[in-house]
KEKE-3310 file (N, C-alpha, C; in steps of 0.2 Angstrom, whole numbers, plus 5000, padded with zeros to 4 digits):
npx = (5004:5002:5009:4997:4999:5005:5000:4992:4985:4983:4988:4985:4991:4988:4995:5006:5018:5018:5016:5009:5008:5021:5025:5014:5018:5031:5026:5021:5030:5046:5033:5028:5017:5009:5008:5012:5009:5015:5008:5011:5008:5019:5034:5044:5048:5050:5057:5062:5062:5050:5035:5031:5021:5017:5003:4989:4976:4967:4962:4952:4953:4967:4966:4957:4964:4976:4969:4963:4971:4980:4971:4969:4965:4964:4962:4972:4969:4979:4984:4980:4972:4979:4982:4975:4971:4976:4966:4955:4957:4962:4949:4946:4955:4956:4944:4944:4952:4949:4937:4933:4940:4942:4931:4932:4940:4933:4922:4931:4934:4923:4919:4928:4926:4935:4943:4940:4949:4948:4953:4948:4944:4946:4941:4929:4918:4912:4918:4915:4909:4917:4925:4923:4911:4908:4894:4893:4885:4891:4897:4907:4917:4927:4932:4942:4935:4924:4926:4932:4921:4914:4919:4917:4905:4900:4908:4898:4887:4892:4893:4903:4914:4920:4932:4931:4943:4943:4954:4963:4977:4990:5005:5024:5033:5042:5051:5056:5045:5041:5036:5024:5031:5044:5045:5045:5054:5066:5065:5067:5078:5086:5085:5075:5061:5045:5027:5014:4996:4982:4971:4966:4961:4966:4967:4980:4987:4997:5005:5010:5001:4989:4992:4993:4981:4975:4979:4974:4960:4960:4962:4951:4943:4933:4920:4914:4913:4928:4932:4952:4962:4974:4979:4979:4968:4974:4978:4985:4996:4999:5004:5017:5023:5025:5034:5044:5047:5053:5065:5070:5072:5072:5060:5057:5057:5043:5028:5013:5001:4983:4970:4963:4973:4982:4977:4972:4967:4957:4946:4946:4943:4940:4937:4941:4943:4943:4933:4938:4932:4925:4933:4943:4934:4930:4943:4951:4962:4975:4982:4997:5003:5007:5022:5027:5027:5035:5048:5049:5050:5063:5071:5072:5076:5087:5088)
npy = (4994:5011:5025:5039:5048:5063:5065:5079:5075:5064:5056:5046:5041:5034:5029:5033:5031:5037:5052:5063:5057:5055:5071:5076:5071:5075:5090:5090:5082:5086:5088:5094:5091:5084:5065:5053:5039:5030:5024:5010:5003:4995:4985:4995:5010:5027:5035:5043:5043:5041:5032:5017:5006:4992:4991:4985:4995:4986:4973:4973:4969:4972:4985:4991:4982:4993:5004:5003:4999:5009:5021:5035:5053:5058:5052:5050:5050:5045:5034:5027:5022:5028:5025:5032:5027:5013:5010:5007:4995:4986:4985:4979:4979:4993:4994:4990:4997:5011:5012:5000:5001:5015:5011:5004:5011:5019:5014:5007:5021:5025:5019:5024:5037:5045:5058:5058:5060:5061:5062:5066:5070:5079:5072:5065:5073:5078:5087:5096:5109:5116:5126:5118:5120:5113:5110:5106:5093:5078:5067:5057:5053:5041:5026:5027:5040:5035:5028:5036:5046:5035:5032:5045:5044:5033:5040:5046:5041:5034:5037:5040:5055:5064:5073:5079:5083:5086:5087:5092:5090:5086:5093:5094:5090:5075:5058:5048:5050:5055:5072:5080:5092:5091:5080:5088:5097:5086:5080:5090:5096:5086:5086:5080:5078:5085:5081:5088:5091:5103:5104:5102:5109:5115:5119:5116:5110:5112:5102:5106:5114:5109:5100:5111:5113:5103:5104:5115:5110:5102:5112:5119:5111:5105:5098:5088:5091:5097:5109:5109:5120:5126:5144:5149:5144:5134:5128:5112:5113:5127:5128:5120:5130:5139:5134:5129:5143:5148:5141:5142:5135:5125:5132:5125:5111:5109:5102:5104:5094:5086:5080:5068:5062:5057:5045:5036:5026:5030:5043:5061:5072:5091:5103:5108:5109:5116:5128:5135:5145:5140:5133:5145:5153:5147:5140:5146:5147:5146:5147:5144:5156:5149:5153:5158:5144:5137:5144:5139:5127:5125:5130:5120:5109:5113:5116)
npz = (5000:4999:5006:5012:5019:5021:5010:4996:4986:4975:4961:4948:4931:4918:4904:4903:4896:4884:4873:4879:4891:4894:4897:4906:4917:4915:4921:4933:4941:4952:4963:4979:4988:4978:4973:4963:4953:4939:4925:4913:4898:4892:4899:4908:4912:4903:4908:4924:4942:4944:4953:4946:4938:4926:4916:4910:4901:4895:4902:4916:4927:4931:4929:4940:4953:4951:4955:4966:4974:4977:4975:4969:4970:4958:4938:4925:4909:4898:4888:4872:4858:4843:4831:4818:4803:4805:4815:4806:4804:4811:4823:4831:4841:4843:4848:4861:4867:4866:4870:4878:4887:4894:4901:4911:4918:4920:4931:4941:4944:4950:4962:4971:4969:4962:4952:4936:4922:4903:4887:4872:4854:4839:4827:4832:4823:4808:4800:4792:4794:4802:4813:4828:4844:4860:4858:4847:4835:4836:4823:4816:4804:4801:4810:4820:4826:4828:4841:4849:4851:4856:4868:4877:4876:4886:4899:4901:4905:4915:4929:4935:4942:4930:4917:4901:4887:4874:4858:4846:4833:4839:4846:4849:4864:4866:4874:4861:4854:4840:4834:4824:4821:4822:4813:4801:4805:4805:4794:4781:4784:4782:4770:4761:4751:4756:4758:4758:4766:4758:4761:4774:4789:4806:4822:4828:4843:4855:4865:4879:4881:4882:4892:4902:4904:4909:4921:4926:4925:4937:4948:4947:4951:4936:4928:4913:4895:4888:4877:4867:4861:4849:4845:4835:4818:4805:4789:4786:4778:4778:4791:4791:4784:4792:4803:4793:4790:4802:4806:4795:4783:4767:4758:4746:4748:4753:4746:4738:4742:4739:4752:4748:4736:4746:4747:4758:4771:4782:4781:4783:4794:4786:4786:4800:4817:4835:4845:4860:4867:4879:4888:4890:4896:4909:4914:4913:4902:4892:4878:4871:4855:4839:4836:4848:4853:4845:4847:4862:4860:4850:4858:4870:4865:4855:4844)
capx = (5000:5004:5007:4994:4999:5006:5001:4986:4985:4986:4985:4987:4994:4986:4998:5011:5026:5015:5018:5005:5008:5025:5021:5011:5025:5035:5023:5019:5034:5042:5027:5028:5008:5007:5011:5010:5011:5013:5007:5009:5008:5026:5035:5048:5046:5056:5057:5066:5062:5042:5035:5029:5020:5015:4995:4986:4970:4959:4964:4948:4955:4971:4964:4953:4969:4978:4966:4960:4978:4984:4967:4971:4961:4963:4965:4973:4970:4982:4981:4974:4975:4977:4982:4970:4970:4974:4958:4950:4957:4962:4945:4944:4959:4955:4939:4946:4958:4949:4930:4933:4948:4938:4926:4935:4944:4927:4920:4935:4935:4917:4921:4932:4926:4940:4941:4943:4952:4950:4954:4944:4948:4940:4938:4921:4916:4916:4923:4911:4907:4921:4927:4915:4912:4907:4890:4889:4884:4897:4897:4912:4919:4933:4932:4945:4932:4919:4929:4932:4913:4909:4921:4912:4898:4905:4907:4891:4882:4895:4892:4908:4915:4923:4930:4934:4946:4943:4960:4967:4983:4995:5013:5028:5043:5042:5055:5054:5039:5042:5028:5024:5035:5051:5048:5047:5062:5072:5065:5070:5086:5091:5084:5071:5056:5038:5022:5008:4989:4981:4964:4964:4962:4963:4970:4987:4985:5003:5006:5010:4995:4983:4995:4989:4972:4975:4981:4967:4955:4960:4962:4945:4937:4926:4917:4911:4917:4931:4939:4957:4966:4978:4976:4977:4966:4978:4980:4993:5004:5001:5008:5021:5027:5026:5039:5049:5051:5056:5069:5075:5072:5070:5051:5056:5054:5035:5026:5009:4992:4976:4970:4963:4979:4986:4972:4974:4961:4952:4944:4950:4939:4944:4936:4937:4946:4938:4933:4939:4930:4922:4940:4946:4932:4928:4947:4958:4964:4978:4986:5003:5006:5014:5028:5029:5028:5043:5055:5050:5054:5069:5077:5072:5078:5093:5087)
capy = (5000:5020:5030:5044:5052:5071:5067:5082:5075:5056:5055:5041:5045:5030:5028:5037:5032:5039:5060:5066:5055:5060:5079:5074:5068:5083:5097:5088:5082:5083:5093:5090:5091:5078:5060:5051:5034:5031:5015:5010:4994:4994:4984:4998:5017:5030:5039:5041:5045:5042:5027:5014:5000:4991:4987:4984:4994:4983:4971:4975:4966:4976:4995:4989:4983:4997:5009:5002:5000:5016:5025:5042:5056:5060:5047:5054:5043:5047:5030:5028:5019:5035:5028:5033:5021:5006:5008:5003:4988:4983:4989:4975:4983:4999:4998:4988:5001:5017:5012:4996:5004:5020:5008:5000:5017:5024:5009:5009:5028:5028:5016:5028:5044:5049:5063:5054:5067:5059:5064:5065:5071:5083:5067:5065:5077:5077:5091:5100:5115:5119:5125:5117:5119:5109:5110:5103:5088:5074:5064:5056:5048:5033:5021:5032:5045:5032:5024:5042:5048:5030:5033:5051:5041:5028:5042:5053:5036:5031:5039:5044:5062:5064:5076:5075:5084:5087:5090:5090:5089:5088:5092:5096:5087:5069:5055:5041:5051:5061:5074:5082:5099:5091:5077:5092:5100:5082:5079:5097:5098:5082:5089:5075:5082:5079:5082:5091:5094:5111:5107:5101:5114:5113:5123:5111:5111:5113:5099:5108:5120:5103:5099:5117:5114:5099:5108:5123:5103:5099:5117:5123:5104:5107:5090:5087:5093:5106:5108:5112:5120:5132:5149:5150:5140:5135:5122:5109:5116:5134:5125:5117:5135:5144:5128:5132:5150:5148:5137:5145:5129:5127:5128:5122:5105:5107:5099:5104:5088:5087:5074:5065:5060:5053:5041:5035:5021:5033:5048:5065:5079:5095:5110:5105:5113:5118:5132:5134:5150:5140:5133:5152:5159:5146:5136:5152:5142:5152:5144:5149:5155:5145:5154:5155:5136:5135:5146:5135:5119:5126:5129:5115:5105:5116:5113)
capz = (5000:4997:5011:5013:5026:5020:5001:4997:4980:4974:4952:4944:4923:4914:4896:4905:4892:4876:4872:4882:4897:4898:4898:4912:4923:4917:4922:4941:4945:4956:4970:4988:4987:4975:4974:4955:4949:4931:4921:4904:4893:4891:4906:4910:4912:4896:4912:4929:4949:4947:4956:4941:4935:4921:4917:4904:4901:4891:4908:4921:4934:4932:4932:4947:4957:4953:4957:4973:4981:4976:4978:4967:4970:4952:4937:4919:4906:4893:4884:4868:4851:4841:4824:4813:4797:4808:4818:4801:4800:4818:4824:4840:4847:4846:4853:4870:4873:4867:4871:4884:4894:4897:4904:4915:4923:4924:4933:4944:4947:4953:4966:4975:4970:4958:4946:4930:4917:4897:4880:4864:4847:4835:4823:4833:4820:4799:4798:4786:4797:4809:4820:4832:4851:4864:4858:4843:4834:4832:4816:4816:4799:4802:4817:4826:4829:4832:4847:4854:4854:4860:4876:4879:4880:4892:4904:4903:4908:4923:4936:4937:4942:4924:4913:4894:4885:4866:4857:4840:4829:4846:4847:4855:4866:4872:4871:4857:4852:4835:4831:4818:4821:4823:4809:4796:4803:4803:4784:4778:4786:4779:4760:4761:4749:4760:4753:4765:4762:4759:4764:4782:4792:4811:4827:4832:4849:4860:4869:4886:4884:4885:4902:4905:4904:4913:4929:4928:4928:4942:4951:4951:4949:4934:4926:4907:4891:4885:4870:4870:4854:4849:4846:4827:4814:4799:4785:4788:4774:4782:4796:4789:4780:4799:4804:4789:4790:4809:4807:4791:4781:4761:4758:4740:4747:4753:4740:4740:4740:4744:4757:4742:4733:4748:4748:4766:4773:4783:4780:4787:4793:4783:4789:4808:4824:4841:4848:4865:4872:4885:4891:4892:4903:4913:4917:4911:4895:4888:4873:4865:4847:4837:4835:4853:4854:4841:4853:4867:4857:4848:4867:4874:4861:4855:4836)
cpx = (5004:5004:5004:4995:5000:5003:4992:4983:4987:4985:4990:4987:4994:4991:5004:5019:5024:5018:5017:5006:5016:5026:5018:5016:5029:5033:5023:5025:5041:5037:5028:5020:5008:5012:5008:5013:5009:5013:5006:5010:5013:5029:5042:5046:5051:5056:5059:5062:5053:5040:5028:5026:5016:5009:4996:4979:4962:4960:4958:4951:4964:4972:4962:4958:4972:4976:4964:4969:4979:4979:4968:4964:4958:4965:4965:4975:4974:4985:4976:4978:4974:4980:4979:4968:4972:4971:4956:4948:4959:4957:4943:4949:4956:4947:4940:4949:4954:4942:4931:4936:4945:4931:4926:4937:4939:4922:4927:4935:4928:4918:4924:4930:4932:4937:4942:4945:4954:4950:4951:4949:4942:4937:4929:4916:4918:4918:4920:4911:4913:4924:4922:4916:4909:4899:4886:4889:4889:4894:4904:4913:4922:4930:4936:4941:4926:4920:4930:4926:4912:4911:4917:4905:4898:4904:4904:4886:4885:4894:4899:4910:4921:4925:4934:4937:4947:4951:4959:4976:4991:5004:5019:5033:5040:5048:5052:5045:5039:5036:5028:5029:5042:5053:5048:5052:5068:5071:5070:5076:5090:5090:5080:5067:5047:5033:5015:5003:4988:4976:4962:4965:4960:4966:4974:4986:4992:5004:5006:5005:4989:4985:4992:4983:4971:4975:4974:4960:4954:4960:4956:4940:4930:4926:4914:4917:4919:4932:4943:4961:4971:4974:4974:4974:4972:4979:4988:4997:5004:5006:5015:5027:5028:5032:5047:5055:5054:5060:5073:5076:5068:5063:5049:5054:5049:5032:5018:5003:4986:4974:4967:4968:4982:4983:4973:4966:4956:4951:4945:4943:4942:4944:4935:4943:4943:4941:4932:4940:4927:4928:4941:4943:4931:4934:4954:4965:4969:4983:4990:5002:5011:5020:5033:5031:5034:5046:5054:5052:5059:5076:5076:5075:5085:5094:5089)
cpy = (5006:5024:5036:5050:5060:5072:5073:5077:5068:5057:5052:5043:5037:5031:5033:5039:5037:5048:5063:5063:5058:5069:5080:5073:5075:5090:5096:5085:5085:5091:5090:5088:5085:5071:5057:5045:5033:5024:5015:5003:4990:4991:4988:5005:5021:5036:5039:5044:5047:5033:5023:5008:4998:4986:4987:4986:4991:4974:4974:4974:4969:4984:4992:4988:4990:5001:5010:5002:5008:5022:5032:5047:5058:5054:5052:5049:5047:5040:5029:5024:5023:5034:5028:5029:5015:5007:5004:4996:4984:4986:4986:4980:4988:5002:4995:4995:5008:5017:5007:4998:5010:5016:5007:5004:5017:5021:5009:5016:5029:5024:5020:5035:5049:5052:5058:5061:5060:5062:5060:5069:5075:5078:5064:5070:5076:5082:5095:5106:5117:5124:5123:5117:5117:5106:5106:5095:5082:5070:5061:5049:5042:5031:5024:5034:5042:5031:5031:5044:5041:5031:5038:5047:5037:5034:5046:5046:5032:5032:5041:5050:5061:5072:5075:5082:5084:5091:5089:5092:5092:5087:5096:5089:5082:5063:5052:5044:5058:5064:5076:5089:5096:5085:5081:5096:5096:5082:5085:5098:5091:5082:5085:5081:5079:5082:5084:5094:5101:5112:5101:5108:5114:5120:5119:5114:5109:5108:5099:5112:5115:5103:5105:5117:5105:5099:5113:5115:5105:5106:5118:5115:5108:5100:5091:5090:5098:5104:5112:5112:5125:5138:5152:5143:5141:5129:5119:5112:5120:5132:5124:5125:5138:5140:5132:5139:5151:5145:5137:5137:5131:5126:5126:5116:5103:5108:5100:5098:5090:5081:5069:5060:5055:5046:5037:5030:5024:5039:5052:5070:5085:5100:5109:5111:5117:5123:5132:5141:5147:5136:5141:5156:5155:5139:5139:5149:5148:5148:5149:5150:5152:5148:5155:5145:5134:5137:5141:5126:5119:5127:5124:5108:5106:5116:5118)
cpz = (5000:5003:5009:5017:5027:5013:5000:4989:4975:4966:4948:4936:4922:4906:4896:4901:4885:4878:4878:4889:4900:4899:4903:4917:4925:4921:4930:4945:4946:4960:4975:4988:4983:4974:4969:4956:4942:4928:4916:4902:4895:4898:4908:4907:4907:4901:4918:4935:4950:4948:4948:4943:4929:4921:4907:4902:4899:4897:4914:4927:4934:4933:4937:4952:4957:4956:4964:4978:4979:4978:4976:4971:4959:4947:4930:4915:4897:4888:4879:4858:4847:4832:4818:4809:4800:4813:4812:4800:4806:4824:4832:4844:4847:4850:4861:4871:4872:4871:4879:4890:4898:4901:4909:4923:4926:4930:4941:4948:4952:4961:4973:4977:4966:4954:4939:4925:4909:4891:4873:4859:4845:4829:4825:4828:4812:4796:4791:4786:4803:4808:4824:4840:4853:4861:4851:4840:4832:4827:4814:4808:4799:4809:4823:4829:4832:4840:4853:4856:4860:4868:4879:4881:4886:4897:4904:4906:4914:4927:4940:4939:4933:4920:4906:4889:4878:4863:4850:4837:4836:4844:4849:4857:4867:4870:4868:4855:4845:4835:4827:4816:4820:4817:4802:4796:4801:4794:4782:4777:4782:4768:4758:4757:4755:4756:4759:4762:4764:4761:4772:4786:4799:4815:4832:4839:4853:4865:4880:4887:4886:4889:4907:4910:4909:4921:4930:4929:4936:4948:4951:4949:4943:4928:4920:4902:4889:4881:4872:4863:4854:4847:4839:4824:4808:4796:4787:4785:4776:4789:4796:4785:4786:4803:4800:4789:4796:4809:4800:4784:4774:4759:4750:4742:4748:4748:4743:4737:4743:4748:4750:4739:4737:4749:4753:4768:4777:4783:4786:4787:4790:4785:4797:4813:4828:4845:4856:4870:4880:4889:4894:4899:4908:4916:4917:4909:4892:4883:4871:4858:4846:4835:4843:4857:4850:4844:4858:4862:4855:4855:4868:4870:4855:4847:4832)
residu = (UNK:UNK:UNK:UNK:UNK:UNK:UNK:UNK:UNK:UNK:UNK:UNK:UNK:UNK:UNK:UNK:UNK:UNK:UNK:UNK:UNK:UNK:UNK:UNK:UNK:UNK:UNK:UNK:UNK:UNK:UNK:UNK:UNK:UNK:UNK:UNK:UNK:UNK:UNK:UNK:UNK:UNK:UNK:UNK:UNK:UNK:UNK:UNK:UNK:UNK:UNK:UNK:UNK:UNK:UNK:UNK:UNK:UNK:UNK:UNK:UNK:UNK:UNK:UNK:UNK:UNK:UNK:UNK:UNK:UNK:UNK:UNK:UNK:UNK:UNK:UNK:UNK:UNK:UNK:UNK:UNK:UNK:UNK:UNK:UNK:UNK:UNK:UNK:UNK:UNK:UNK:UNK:UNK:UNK:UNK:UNK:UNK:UNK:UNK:UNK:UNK:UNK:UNK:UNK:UNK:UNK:UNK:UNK:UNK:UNK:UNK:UNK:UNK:UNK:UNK:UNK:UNK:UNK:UNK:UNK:UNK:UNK:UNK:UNK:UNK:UNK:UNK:UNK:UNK:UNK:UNK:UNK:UNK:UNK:UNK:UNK:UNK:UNK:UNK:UNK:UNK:UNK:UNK:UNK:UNK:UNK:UNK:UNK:UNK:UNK:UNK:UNK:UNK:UNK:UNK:UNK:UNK:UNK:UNK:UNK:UNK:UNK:UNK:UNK:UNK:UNK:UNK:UNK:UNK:UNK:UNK:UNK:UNK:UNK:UNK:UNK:UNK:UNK:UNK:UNK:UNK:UNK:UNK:UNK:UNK:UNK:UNK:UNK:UNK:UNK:UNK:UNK:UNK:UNK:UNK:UNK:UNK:UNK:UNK:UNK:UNK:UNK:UNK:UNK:UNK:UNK:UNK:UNK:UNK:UNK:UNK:UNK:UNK:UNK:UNK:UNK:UNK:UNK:UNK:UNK:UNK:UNK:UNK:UNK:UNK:UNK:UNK:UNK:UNK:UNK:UNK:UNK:UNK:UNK:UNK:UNK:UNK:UNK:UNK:UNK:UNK:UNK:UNK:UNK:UNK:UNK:UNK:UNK:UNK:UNK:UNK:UNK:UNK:UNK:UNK:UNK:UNK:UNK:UNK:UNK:UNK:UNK:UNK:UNK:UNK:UNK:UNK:UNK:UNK:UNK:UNK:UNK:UNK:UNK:UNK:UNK:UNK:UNK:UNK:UNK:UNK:UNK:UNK:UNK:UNK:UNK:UNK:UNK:UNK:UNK:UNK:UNK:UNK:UNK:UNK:UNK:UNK:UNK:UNK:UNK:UNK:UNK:UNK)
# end
């Protein structure tokens, strides 16, 4: 068992080796106030001096122990089958781990009275009409976005304390986790030519300003759905040309497609990315520009 005894603040970091859960680790520790354990698939941590263990969450009898010994106050599930085109085709996994897993937590959390804190996607959406906010109708195209809405649903019928975390096109630092900023700088710089769509259009959402809006959660306890995005809308290649001109890189090599060409197994929402006035007023959401986002990542990465 975990001693209790000075900790204000117990929170369990479900999928703790992926982007997002390391982010998580980075932000919170270490705090005297709080005390984290981090679980991921993998049987060893790609991280040091946080107390580990290796679950599995499409494993019931595995969340359930964990949860119960350790007992969080908060649980943060940052586990997720997130790759697009194999959902389509590995459709059992990914609804164990995005639909079942979220089952499991929530089932688990209520038990205790934990906060549950999980993450959607703007693919719950077809991306006809957007920017969309909390409010509006999902519609989700591929299997991904299905599995996302299905979990939203999962915890609006749990009876858990819950809240859910809408993102899109996330990135920034983590180890052994390329994103998308840093795989257009390695391509470029090595003269690689890449080829980036014109008509997606989202609002990339800052890896550390979701961790943000994770903290402002758990600060004023508030339950149900935010969306969490950046602060500008822009097409991938706009993206991709904002990358370029920041790191001085030839933008002879972006080669402009349309999502079409790339003919991809699942279908992309085009016109999508969430608006995130109801984060701002009521969890004081403050996303960086991406230009700001590129100096923080060019430090911390020395690029």
């Amino acid at each position: 068992m975990y001693s209790h005894d000075i900790i204000k603040k117990r929170i369990l970091i479900i999928g703790a080796n992926g982007m997002l859960g390391q982010r998580v680790i980075h932000f919170f520790f270490p705090r005297e106030n709080i005390q984290l354990l981090a679980c991921s698939f993998e049987p060893a941590p790609c991280f040091d001096n946080v107390d580990y263990k290796s679950c599995d969450i499409i494993k019931r009898e595995d969340i359930k122990d964990i949860v119960l010994d350790f007992y969080p106050d908060y649980i943060i599930n940052a586990a997720a089958f997130t790759n697009v085109d194999l959902c389509e085709t590995e459709r059992e996994t990914a609804w164990k781990i995005n639909v079942k897993g979220v089952e499991y937590l929530a089932e688990a959390s209520r038990i205790i009275d934990a906060h549950l804190i999980h993450f959607s996607s703007d693919y719950v959406f077809d991306g006809t009409r957007g920017p969309y906010d909390e409010r509006a109708k999902p519609n989700p195209l591929g299997y991904y976005g299905r599995t996302k809405l299905a979990s939203e649903n999962v915890l609006k019928i749990s009876g858990a304390y819950y809240t859910v975390l809408r993102t899109n096109v996330l990135y920034g630092i983590a180890d052994n986790r390329p994103d998308f900023v840093r795989w257009v700088v390695a391509s470029m710089k090595k003269g690689t030519q890449i080829r980036i769509v014109t008509d997606q259009i989202n609002n990339p959402t800052y890896i550390d300003d979701l961790v943000q809006a994770i903290d402002k959660v758990l600060e004023y306890k508030k339950y149900g759905i935010y969306n969490i995005g950046g602060r500008e809308f822009i097409s991938r290649y706009d993206f991709t040309l904002r990358i370029a001109d920041y790191f001085n890189l030839d933008k002879s090599l972006i080669t402009q497609i349309t999502t079409d060409e790339l003919k991809q197994p699942a279908k992309r929402p085009l016109h999508s990315g969430l608006i995130t006035i109801k984060a701002e007023s009521e969890l004081g959401f403050r996303p960086h520009s991406i230009n700001d986002t590129l100096e923080i990542m060019k430090k911390e990465l020395s690029l």
